[in-house]
C-alpha positions as CSV (number, residue, x, y, z in Angstrom):
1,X,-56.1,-62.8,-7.1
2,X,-56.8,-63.5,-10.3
3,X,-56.2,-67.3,-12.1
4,X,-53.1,-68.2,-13.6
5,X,-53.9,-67.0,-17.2
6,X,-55.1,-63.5,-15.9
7,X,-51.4,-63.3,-14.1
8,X,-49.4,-64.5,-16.8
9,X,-50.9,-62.4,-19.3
10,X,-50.7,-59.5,-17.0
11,X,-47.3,-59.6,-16.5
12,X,-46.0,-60.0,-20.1
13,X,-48.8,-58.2,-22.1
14,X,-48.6,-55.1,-19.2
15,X,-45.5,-55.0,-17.7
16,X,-42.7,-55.8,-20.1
17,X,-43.5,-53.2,-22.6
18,X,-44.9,-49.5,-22.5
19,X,-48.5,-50.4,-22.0
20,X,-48.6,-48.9,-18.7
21,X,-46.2,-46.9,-18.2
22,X,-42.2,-49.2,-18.0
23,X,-40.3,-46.0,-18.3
24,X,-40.4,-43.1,-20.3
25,X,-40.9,-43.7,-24.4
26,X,-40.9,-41.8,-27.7
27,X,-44.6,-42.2,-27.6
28,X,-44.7,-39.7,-24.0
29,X,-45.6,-36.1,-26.3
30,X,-48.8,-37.8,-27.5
31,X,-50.6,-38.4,-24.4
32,X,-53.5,-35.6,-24.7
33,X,-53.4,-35.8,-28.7
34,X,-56.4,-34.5,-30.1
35,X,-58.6,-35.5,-32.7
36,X,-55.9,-36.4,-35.9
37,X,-55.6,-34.3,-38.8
38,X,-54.8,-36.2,-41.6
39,X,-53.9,-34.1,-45.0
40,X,-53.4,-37.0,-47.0
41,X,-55.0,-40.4,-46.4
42,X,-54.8,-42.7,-49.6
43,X,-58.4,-45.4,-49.4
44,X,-56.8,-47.2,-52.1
45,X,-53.7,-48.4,-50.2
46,X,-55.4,-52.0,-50.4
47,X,-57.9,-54.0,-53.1
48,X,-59.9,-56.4,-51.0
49,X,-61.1,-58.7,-53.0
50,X,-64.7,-59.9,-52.7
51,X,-67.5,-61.3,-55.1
52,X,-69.6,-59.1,-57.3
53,X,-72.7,-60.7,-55.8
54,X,-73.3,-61.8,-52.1
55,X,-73.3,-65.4,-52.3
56,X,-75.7,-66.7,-49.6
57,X,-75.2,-70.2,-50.1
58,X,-71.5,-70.1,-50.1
59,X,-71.8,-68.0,-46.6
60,X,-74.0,-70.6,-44.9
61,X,-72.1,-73.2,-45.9
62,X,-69.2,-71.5,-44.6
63,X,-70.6,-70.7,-41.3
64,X,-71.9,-74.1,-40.6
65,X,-68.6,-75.7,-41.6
66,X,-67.0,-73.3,-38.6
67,X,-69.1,-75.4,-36.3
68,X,-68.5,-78.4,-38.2
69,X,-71.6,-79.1,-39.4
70,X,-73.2,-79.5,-36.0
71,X,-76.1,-77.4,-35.8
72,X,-77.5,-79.0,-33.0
73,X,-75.3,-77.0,-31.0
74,X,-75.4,-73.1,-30.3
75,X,-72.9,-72.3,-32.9
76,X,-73.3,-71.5,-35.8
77,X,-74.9,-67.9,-34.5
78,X,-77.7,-67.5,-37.2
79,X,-78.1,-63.6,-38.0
80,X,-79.1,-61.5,-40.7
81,X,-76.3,-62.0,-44.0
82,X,-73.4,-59.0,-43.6
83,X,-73.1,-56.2,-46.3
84,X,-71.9,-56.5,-49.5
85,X,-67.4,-56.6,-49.4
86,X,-67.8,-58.5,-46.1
87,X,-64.6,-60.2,-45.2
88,X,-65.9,-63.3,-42.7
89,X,-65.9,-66.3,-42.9
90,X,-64.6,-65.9,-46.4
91,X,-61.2,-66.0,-45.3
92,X,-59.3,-66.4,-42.6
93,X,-57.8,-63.4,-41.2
94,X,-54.2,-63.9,-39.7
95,X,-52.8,-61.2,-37.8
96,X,-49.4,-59.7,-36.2
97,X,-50.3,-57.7,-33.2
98,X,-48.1,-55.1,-31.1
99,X,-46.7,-51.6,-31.4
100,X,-44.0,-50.1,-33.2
101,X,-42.2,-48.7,-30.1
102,X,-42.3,-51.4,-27.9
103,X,-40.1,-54.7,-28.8
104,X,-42.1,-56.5,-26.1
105,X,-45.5,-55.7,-26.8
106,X,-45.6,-58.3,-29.2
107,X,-44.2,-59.6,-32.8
108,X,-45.0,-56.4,-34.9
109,X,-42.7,-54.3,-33.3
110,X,-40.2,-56.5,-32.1
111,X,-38.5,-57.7,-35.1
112,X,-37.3,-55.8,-37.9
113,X,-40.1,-54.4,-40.7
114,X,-38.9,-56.6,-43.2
115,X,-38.5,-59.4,-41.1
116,X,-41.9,-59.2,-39.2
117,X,-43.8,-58.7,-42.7
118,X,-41.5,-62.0,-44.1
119,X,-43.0,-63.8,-40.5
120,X,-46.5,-62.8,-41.1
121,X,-46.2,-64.1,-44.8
122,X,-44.8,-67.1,-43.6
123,X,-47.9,-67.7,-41.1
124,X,-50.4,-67.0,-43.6
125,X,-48.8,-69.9,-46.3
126,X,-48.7,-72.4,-43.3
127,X,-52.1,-71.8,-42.6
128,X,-52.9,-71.8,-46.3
129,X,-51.5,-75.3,-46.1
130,X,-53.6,-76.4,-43.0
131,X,-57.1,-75.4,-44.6
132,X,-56.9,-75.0,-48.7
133,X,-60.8,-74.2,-48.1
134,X,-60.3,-71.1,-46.5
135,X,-58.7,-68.2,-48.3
136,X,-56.1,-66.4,-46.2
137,X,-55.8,-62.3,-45.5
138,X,-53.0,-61.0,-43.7
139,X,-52.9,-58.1,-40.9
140,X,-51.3,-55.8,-39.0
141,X,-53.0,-55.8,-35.7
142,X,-51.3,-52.3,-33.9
143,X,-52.2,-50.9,-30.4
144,X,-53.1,-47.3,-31.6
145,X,-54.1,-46.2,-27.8
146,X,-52.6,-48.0,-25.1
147,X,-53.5,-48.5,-21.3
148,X,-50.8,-46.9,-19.0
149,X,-50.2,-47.1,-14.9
150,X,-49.5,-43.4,-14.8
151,X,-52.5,-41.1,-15.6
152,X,-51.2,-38.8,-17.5
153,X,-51.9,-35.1,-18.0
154,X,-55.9,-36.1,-18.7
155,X,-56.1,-38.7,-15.9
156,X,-57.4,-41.4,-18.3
157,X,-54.3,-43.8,-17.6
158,X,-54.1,-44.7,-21.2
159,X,-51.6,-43.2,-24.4
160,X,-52.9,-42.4,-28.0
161,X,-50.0,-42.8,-30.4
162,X,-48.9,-40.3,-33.0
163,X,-50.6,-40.3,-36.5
164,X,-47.1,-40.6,-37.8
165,X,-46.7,-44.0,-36.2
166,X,-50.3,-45.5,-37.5
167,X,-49.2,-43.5,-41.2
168,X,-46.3,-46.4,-40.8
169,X,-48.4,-49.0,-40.0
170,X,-50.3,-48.2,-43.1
171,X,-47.7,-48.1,-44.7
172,X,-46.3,-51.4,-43.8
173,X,-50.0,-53.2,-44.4
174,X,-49.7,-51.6,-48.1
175,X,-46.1,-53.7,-49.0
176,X,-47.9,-57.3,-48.1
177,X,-51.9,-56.2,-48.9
178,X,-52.7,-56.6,-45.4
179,X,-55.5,-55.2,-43.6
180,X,-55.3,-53.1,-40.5
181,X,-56.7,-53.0,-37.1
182,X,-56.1,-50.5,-34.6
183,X,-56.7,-51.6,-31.1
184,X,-58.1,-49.4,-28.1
185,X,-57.5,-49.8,-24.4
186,X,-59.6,-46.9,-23.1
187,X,-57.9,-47.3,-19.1
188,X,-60.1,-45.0,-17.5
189,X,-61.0,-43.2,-20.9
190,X,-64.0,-44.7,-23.1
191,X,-64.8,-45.7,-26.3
192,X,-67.0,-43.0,-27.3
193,X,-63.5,-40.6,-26.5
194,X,-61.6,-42.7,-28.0
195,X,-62.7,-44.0,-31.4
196,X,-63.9,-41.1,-33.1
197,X,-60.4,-39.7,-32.6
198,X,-59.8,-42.5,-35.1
199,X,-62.4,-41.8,-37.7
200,X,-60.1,-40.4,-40.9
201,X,-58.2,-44.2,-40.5
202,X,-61.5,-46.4,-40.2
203,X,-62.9,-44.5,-43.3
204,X,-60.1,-46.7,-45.1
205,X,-61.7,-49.8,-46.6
206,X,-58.8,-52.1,-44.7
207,X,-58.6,-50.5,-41.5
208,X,-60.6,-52.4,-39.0
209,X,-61.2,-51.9,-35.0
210,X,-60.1,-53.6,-32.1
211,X,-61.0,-53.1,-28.2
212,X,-59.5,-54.6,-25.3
213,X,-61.9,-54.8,-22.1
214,X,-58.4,-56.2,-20.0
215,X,-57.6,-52.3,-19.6
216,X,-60.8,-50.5,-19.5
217,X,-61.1,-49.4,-15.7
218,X,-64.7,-48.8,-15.1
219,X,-64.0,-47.9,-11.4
220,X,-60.9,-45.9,-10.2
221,X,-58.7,-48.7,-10.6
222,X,-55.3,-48.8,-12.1
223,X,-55.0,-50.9,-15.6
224,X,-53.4,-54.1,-15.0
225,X,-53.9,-53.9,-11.2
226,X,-57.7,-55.3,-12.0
227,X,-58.8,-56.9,-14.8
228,X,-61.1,-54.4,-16.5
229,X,-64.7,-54.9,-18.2
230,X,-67.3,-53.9,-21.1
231,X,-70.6,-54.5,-21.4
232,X,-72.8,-55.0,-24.3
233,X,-73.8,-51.6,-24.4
234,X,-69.9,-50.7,-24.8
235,X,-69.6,-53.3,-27.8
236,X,-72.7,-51.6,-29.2
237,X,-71.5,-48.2,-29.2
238,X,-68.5,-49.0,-31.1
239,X,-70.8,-51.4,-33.3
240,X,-72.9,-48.7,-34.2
241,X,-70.0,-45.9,-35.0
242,X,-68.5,-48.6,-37.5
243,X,-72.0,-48.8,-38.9
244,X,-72.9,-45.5,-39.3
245,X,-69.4,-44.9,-41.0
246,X,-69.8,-48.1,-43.1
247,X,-73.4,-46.6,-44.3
248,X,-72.1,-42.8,-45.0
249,X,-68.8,-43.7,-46.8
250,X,-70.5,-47.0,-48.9
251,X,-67.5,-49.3,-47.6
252,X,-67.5,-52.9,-46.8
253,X,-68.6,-53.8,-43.8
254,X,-66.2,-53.1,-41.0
255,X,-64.6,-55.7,-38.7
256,X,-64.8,-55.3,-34.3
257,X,-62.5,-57.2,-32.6
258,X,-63.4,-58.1,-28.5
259,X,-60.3,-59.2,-26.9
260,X,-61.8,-61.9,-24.4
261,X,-60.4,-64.2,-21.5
262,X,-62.6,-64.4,-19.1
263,X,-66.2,-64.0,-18.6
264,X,-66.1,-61.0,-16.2
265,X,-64.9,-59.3,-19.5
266,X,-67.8,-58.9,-21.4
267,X,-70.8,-59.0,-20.0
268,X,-74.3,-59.0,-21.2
269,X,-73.3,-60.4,-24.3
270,X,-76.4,-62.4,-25.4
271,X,-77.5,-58.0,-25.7
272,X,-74.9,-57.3,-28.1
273,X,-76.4,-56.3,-31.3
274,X,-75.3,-57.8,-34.6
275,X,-75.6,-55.1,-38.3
276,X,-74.7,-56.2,-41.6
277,X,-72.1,-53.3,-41.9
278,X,-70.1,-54.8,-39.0
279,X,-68.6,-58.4,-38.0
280,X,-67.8,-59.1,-34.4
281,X,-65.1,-61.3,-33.1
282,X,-64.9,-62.5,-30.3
283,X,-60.9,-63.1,-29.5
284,X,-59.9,-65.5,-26.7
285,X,-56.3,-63.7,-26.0
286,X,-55.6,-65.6,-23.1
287,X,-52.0,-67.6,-22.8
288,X,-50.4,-70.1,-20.7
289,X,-50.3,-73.8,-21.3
290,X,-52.3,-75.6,-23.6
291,X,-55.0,-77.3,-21.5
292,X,-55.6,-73.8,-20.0
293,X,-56.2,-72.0,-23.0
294,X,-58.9,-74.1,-24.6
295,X,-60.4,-74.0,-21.1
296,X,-60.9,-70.0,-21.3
297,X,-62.0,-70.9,-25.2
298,X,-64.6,-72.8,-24.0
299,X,-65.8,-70.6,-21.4
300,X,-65.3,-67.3,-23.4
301,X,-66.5,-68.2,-26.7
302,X,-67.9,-71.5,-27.1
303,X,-70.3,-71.1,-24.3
304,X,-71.1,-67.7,-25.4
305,X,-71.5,-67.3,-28.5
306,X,-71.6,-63.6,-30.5
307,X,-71.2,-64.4,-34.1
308,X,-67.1,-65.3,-34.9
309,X,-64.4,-66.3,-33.2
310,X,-60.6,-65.6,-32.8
311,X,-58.1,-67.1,-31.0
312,X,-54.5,-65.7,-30.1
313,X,-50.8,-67.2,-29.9
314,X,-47.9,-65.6,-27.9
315,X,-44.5,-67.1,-29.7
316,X,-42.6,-66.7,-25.6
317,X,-45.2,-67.3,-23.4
318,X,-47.0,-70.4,-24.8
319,X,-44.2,-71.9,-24.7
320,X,-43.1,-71.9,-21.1
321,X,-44.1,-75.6,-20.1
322,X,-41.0,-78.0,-21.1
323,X,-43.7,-80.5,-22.0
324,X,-45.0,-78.6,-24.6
325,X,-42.0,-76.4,-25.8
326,X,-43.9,-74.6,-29.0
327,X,-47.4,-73.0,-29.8
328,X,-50.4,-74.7,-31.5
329,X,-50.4,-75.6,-34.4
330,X,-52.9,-74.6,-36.9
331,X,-54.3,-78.2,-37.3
332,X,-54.7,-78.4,-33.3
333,X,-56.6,-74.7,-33.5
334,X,-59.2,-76.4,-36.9
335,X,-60.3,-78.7,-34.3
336,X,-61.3,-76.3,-32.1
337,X,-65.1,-75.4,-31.9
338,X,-66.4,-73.2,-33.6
339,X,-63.0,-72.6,-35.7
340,X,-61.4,-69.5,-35.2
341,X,-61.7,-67.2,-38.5
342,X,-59.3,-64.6,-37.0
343,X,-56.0,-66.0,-35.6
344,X,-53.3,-63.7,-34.2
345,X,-50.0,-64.0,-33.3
346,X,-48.0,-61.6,-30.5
């Protein structure tokens, strides 16, 4: 079986809400949704604001202060400079992360809109206050396809959710200038099925991508029974799409999100390509107690390094040990190595 942060993660993140399959939903019509047909999709619902001319010193010094300042190390990952608009490391990206029909799923749909968008400001001003180098952007991280136990009509054990619920998450990002990220876990389904169906949203200039190897089943395994895996190739399909889309629409280059954990997760990654229209994070979404979780940080991201870094908080389930009865704080997380540029809360 699998460790102890595998198993705890399992059963909240999977069992307690509709990710695979804890009774029928409001989401059930959508399984075999095809490709969305937006009629009216507004690309000015946020103004990111980034500098009229890419400034390469600022970036460098940026990305070296991420490892603080120790470049002896493997980290900072020295690549070509990202696209003109580009987000990272620039600011720091602070996320809310679940889905509007599930309370349990995590903090964006379990409290009230205007409460949960309230929360999220809140978390952005403390981290303001933590690091006054860093400018701050809040998000809205929302699970747009999510892994199920049951396969469905399709077979594909996962659940795309109806355009009208992204259209609210959109909505929602547009009352607090947020960005948005849509998160995929393909079950047996795969990327290349999967994201295009989500093309009209990632042609917005704020609407970024995540993926979640925990849930993508590349034998005939159930989600959440085994922990799942990408490879590099998978991480450089979905690189290229945002590329490609980045190049034909002249946005700014796009965000990818890797949910992380444990090795067996990704693999290959030293083959994972880096463009200047995307940035990758890598996102240690592991929980438990503290010790536990800056072990999988180490192992996940700061032994194996792809180019930024995220790192995730769980409000409940961090806080199960009596010793330690709250989550990190974001002075504990700046000492981490490298910093995280993308935190996110569920």
């Amino acid at each position: 079986m699998k460790s102890s942060l595998w198993l705890t993660a399992f059963y909240c993140s999977v069992l307690t809400g509709i990710l695979i399959g804890c009774g029928p939903s409001k989401a059930t019509g959508t399984e075999e949704k095809e490709a969305p047909l937006l009629e009216i999709v507004d690309s000015s619902v946020v103004q990111v604001s980034t500098p009229v001319v890419f400034d390469t010193v600022l970036y460098d010094q940026l990305v070296r202060s991420l490892s603080h300042h120790d470049t002896s190390e493997i980290w900072p990952v020295r690549e070509a400079y990202p696209g003109m608009g580009a987000l990272l490391p620039f600011y720091r990206i602070i996320a809310f992360y679940g889905n509007l029909y599930s309370t349990r799923m995590g903090v964006l749909g379990a409290l009230p809109p205007d409460e949960m968008l309230d929360s999220l400001q809140s978390e952005v001003r403390r981290w303001e206050a933590a690091d006054s180098t860093m400018a701050v952007k809040p998000a809205l991280h929302y699970i747009a396809v999510t892994a199920q136990r049951a396969p469905g009509k399709g077979g594909k054990y996962r659940l795309r959710m109806p355009d009208t619920q992204i259209q609210k998450v959109l909505e929602l990002a547009k009352q607090i200038d947020a960005l948005v990220f849509l998160d995929i876990q393909v079950g047996r389904s795969t990327l290349q099925e999967e994201i295009p169906l989500l093309r009209e949203y990632l042609k917005l200039p704020h609407v970024h991508l995540g993926i979640d190897p925990e849930y993508s089943m590349k034998t005939a395994s159930v989600p959440g029974e085994k922990l799942g895996t990408m490879d590099a190739a998978d991480i450089n399909y979905a690189s290229e799409y945002l590329a490609q889309l980045v190049v034909e629409n002249n946005l700014p280059p796009k965000i990818l999100v890797v949910h992380r954990f444990k090795t067996s997760m990704l693999t290959n990654y030293k083959q994972i390509e880096k463009r200047p229209e995307v940035q990758l994070v890598v996102h240690m979404d592991g929980f438990g107690r503290r010790e536990l979780k800056l072990s999988s940080y180490k192992q996940t991201i700061t032994n194996e390094p792809v180019q930024f870094a995220g790192f995730k908080l769980f409000y409940k389930n961090d806080t199960v040990d009596p010793k330690m009865p709250t989550i990190m704080q974001p002075d504990e997380i700046l000492k981490l190595n490298p910093v995280p540029v993308y935190i996110q809360y569920q």
